[in-house]
C-alpha positions in Angstrom: -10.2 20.9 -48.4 -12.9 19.9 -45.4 -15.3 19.0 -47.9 -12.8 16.4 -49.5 -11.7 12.9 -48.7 -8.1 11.5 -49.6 -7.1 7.9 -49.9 -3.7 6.1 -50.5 -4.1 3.3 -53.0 -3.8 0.3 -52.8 -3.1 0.8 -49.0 -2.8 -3.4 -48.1 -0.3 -4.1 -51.3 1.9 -1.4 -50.6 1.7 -0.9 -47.0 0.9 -4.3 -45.7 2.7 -7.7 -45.4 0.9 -11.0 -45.0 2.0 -10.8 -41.4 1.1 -7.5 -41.0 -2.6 -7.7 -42.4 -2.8 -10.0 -39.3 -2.3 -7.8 -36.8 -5.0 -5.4 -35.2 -2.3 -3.1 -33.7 0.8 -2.4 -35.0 4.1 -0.6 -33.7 5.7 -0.2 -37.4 4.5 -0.4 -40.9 5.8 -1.7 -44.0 7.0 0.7 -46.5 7.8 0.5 -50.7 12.0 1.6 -51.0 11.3 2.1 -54.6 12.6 6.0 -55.7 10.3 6.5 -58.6 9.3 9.8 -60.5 6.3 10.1 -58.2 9.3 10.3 -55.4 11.7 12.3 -57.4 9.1 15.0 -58.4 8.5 15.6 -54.8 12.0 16.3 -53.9 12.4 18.4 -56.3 10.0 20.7 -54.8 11.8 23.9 -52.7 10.5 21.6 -49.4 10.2 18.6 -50.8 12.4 16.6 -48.0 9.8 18.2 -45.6 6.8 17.0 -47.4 8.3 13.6 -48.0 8.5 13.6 -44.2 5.0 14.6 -43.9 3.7 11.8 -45.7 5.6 8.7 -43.8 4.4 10.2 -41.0 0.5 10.4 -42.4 1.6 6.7 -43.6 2.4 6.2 -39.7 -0.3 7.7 -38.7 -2.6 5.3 -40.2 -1.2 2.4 -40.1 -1.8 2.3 -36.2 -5.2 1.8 -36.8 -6.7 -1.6 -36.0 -8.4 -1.9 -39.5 -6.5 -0.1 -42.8 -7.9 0.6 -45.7 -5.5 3.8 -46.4 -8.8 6.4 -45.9 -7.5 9.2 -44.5 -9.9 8.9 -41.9 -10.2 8.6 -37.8 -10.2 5.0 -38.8 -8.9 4.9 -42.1 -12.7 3.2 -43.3 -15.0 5.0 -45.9 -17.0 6.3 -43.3 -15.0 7.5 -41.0 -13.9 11.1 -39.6 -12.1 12.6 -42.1 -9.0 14.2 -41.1 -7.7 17.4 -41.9 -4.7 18.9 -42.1 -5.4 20.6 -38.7 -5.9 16.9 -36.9 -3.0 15.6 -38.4 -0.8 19.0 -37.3 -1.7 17.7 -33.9 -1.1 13.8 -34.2 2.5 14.4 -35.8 3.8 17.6 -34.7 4.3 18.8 -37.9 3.4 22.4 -39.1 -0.4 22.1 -40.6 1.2 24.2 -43.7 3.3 21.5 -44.6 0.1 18.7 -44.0 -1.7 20.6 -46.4 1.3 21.2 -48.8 1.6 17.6 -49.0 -2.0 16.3 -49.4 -2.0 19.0 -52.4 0.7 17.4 -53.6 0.6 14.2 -53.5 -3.0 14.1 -55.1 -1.4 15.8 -57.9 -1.2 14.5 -61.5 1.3 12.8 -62.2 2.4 11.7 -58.5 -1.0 10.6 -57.4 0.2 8.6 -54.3 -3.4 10.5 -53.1 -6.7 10.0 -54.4 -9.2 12.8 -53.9 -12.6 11.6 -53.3 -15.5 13.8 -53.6 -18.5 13.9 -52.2 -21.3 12.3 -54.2 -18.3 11.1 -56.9 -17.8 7.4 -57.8 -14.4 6.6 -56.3 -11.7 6.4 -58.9 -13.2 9.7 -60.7 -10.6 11.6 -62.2 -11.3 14.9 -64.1 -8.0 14.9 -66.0 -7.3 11.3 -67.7 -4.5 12.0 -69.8 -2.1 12.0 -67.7 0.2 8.6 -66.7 0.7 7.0 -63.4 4.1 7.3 -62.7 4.4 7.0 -58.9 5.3 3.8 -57.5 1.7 3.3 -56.4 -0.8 1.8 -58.4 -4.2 3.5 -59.2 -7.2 1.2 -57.9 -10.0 0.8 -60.2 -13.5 2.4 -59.5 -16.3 1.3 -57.1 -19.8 1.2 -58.9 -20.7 3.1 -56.0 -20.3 6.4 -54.5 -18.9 6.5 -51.5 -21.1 7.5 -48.0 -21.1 11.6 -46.4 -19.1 11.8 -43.4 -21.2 11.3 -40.6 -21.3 14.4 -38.6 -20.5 15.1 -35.1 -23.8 15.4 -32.5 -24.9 18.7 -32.3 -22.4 19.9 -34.8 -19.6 20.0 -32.2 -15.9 20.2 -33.0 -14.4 16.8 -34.8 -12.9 14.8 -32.2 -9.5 13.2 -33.1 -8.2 9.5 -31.6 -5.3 9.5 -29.3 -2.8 7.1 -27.5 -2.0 3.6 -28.2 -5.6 2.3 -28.2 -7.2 5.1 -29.6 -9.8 5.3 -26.7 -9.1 8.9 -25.9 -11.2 11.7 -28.2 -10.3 15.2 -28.0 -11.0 17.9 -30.1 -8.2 20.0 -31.4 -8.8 23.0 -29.1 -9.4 20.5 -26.2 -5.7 19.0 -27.0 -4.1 22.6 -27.2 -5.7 23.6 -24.2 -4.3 20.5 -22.1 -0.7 20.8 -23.9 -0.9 24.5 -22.9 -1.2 23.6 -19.3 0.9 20.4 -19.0 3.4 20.2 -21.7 5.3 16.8 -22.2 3.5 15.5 -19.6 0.4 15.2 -21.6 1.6 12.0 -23.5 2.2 10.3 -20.2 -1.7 11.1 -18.4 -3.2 10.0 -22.2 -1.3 7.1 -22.0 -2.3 6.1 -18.5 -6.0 6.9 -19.0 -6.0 5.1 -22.8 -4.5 1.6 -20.8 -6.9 2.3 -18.1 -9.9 2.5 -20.3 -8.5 -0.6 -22.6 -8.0 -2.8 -20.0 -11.2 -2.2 -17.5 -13.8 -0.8 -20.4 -14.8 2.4 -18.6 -16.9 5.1 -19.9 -15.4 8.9 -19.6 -18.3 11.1 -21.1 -15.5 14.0 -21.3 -12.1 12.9 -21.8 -11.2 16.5 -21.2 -12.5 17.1 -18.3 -11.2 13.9 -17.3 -7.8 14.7 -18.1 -7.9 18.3 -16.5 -5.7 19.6 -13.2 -7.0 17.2 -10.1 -8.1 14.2 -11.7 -6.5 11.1 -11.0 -4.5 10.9 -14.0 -2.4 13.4 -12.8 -1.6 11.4 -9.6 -1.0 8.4 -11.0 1.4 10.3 -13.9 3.3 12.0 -10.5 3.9 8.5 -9.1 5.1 7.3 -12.5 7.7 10.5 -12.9 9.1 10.0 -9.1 9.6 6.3 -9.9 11.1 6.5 -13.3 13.0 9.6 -12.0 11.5 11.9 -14.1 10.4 14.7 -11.4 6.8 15.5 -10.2 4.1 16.9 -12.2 2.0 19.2 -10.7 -1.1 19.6 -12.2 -2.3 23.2 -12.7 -5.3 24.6 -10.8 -6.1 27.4 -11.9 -9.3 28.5 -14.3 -9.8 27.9 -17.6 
């Protein structure tokens, strides 16, 4: 599965309004209401309310990016960080079985609300052609071109997902648990603060984790947020990693 790369068809004509293509942020997303076989086969599955959920919330997940083409990438472009089931665990709370279950899914002949692209595969390459779309999403047709390799992380280092509103703070999976771990709830609050902060005055972090560890100024400024909004003090841990 980390060698492949999904897209949703026809992402802007099923996902998009006029309005909404306009936009380089958005707080909702347009959705098809249409309950076609691609829909019903999927609910038929023993979870298949739970992987329905799955993908609105993938669907959520990149529609929050400033430009969508429906890649499931950190950007949703062709050349983008591809995500895995593992990031998007961590961008929508929900249990990475279930990501996975759904990509699978999905991909699958005849639902195909997922296209798998391959590495060094023309996109729109199918293996099996016989079977019909029946989902409510149209199949694009095929680029004349393969599509680029990921471009890898320096010094092959853990991918780094996008967080907050902005998408200005990186963190890699482990680097996300490990700040969770310490600070709970509270974590949404300091990547908020340091994701405005970095939006509005264009500062450069070179770690956003060690930014956002016990003692940096995030924490005091999310302490005088809680005691104002009423929402008790945090107190940032100081112990060792």
């Amino acid at each position: 599965m980390l060698n492949q790369l999904y897209r949703v068809p026809d992402w802007a004509g099923n996902f998009e309004s006029a309005k909404s293509k306009t936009y380089k942020h958005k707080s909702q997303t347009y959705m098809p209401n249409k309950h076609g076989l691609g829909y019903l086969q999927i609910l038929q599955k023993p979870d298949g309310a739970a992987l329905f959920g799955a993908w609105c919330a993938m669907v959520q997940v990149l529609s929050r990016q400033p430009e969508r083409q429906g890649y499931l990438t950190d950007t949703t472009l062709p050349d983008g960080m591809p995500l895995t089931p593992a990031h998007l665990s961590l961008l929508t709370h929900i249990p990475e079985a279930t990501i996975a279950e759904m990509l699978a899914v999905c991909a699958s002949l005849p639902i195909a609300w997922l296209e798998v692209i391959e590495p060094g595969i023309a996109e729109g390459y199918r293996g099996d052609t016989t079977g019909a779309n029946q989902s409510p999403y149209p199949l694009p047709l095929p680029l004349p071109k393969p599509l680029p390799k990921p471009v890898p992380e320096k010094d092959s280092q853990p991918a780094k997902g996008r967080f907050g509103e902005f998408h200005n703070i990186r963190l890699t999976p482990d680097e996300y648990a490990r700040l969770e771990k310490k600070n709970g709830a509270a974590l949404a609050l300091a990547i908020t603060i340091l994701d405005d902060y970095i939006e509005s005055k264009g500062t450069k972090y070179k770690s956003h984790y060690a930014t956002l560890k016990a003692g940096s100024w995030v924490w005091e400024r999310v302490a005088d947020v809680q005691r104002k909004t009423g929402g008790g003090s945090h107190k940032p841990w100081k112990g060792k990693e």
